[in-house]
RODO-2510 file (C-alpha; in nm, 4 decimals, decimal comma):
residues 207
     n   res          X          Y          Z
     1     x     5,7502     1,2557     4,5338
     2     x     5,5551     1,5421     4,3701
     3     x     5,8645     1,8267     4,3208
     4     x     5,5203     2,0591     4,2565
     5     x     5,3072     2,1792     4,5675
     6     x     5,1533     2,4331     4,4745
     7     x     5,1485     2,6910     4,1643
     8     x     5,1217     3,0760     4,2634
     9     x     5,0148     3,3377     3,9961
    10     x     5,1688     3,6633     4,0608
    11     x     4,8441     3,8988     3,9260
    12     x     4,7458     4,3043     3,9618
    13     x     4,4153     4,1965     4,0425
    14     x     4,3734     3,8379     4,2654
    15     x     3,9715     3,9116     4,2939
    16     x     3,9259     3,9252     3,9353
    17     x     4,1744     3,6909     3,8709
    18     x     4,0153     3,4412     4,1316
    19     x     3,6694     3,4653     3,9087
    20     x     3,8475     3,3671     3,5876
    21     x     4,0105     3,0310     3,7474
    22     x     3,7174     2,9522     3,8999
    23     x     3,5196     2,9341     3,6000
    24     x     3,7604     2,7258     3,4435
    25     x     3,7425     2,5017     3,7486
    26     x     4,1201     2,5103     3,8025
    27     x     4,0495     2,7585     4,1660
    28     x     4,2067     2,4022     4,3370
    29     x     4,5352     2,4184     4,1504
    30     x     4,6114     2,7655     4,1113
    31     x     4,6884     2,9962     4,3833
    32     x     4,6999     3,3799     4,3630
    33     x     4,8580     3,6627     4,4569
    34     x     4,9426     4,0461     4,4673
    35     x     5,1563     4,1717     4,2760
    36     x     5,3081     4,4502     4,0552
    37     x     5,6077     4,3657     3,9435
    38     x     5,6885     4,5013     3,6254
    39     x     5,6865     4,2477     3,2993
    40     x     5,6640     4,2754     2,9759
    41     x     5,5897     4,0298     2,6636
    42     x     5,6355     3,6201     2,6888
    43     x     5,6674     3,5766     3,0663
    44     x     5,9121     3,2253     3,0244
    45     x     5,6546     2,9901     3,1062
    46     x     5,3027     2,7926     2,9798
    47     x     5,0553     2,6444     3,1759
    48     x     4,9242     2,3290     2,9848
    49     x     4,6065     2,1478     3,0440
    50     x     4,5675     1,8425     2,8926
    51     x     4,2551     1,7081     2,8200
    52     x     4,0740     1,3384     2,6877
    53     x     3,8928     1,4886     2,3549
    54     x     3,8726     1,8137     2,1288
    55     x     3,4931     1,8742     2,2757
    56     x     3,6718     1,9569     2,5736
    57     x     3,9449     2,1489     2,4386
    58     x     3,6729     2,3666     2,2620
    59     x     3,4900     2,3774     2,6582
    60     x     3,8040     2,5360     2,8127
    61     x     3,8639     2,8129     2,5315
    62     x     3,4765     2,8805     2,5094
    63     x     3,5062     2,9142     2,8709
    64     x     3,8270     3,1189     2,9058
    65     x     3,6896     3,3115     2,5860
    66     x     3,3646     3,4090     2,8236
    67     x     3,5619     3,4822     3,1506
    68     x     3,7762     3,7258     2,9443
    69     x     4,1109     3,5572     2,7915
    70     x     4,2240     3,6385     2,4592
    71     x     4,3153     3,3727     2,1600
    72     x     4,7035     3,3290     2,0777
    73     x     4,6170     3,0292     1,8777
    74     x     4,3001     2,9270     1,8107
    75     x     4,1782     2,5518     1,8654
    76     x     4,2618     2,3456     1,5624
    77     x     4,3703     2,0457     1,4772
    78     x     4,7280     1,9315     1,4153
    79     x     4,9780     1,6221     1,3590
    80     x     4,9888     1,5761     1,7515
    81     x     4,6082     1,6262     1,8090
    82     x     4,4296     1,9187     1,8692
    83     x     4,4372     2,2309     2,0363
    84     x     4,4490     2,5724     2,1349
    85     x     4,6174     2,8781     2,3515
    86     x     4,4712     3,1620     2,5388
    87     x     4,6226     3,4333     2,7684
    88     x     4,3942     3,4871     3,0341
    89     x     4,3426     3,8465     3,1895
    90     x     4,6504     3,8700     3,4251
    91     x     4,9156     3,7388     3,1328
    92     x     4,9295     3,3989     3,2006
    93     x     4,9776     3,1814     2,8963
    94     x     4,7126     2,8259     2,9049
    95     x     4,7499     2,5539     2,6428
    96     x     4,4653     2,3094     2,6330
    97     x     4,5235     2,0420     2,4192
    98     x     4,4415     1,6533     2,3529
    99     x     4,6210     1,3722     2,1647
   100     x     4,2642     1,2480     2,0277
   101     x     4,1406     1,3716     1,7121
   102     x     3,8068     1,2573     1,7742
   103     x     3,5360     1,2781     2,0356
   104     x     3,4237     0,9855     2,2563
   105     x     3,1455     1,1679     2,4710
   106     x     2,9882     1,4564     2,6253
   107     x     3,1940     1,7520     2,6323
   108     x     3,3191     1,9323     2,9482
   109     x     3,5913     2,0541     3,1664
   110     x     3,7836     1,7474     3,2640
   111     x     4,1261     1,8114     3,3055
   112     x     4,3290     1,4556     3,2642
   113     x     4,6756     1,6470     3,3495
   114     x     4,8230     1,9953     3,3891
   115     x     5,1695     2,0473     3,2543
   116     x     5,3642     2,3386     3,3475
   117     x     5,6031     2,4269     3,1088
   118     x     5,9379     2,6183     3,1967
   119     x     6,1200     2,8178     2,9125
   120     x     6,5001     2,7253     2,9425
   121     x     6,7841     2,9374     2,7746
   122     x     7,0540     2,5777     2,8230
   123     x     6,7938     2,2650     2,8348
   124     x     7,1375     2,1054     2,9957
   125     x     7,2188     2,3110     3,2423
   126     x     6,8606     2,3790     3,3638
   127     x     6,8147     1,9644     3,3639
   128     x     7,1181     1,9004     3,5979
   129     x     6,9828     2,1924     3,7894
   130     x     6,6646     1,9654     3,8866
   131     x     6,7822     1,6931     3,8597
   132     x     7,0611     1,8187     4,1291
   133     x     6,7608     1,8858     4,4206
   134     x     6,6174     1,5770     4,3570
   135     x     6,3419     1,5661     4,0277
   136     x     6,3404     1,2423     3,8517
   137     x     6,3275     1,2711     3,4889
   138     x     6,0178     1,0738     3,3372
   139     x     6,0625     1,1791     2,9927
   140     x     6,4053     1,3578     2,8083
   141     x     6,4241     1,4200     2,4295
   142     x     6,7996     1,5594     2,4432
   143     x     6,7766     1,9518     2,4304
   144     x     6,4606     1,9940     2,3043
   145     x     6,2124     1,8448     2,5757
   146     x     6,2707     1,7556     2,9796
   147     x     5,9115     1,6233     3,1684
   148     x     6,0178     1,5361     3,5461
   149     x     5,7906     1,3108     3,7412
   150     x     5,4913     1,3710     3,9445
   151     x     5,2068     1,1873     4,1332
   152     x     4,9455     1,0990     3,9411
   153     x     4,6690     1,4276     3,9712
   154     x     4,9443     1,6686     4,0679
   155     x     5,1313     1,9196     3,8342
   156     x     5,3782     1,8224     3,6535
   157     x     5,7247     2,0453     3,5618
   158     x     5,8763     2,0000     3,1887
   159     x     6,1548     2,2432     3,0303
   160     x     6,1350     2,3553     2,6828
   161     x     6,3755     2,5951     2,4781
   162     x     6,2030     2,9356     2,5678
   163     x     6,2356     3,0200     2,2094
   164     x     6,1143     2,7260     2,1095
   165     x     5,8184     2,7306     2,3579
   166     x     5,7638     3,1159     2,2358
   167     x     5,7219     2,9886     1,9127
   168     x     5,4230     2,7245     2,0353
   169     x     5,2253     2,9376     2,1608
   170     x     5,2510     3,2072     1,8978
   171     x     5,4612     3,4888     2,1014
   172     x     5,7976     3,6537     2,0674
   173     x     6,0141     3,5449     2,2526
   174     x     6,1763     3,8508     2,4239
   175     x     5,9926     3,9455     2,7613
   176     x     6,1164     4,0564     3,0182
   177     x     6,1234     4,1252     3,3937
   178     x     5,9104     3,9182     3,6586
   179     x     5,8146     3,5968     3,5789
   180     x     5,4899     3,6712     3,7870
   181     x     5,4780     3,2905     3,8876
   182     x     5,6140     3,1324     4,2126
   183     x     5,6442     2,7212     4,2471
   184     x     5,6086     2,5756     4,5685
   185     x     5,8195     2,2578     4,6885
   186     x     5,9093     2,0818     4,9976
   187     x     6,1771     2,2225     5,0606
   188     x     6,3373     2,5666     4,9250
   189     x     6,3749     2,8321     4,8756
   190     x     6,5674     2,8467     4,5314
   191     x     6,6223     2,9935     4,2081
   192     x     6,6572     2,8385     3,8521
   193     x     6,8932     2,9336     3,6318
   194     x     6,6227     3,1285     3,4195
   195     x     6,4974     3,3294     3,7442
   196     x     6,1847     3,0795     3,8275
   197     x     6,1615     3,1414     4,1948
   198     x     6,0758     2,8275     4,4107
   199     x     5,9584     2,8743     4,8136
   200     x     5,8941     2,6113     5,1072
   201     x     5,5495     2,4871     5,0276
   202     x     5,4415     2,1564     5,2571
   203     x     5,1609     2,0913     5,1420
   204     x     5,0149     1,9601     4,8206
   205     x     4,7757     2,0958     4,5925
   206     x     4,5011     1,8557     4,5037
   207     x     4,2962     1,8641     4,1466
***
């Protein structure tokens, strides 16, 4: 079962904020709302679109770009693939990226799967945490990388070391205060070890 039912973005300003995800097409899987709690620097967390080509890597920024988001790392090629990270206007950290080096078609904004990606401070402890109210692992590379399981079209929860997931997307890793993001579940409420907040959420977001 989907352990992620919806994904709510704490923001200063939900009406801008609404015309930012909309233009990246992701209005369906991102909710909004008030807030100003007070934060400061890397906020623990990345949201992470993955996507079937660069052309559409270079779509999202170019679109992000236009609707206002800044470049942490600009889109480039690497060993995995390529990619690129942007913090759009209310702080929130977005990694597009693809495993394919090369393009196979028209470009556009087709998002294959949406990763959200939890900073940890003790990979172990946070894993048994989940694992404890019922997330099945799908993937687990010892303390460096946890990716639970999720329907197919839903989003999907992962820990990384926050330093380690600083470091990715070009950011120190020494925020502090709110997370400004809420998770919604099935059941709840609870908090994570590293002060993710989790509330009663029945019913799923679709893509």
């Amino acid at each position: 079962m989907n352990p992620i039912a919806s994904v709510t973005l704490e923001v200063a300003d939900p009406t801008a904020a609404d015309r930012f995800y909309s233009a990246l097409g992701l209005g369906a899987r991102v909710r909004l709302r008030a807030s100003e709690a007070p934060t400061t620097g890397f906020r623990g967390f990345v949201a992470a679109l993955t996507v079937s080509q660069p052309a559409n890597v270079n779509a999202f920024v170019d679109a992000a770009l236009d609707a206002g988001a800044t470049v942490l790392k600009p889109a480039a090629k690497s060993f995995w693939g390529y990619g690129g990270v942007v913090r759009a206007p209310d702080g929130t950290v977005w990694k597009i990226a693809t495993s394919e080096k090369k393009d196979t078609g028209p470009a556009g904004l087709h998002i294959d799967e949406m990763v959200l990606l939890l900073g940890a401070s003790d990979m172990k402890a946070s894993k048994q945490f989940y694992v404890d109210r019922g997330l099945s692992v799908a993937k687990s590379y010892g303390r460096k990388y946890v990716e639970f399981a999720a329907q197919p079209g839903a989003v999907k929860p992962a820990l990384y070391p926050r330093h380690t997931l600083a470091k990715d997307v070009g950011l120190p890793a020494d925020g502090t205060g709110s997370h400004r993001i809420v998770l919604g579940t099935g059941s709840g409420p609870f908090t994570d070890p590293d002060g993710f907040v989790w509330e009663a959420a029945p019913v799923p977001a679709t893509p």
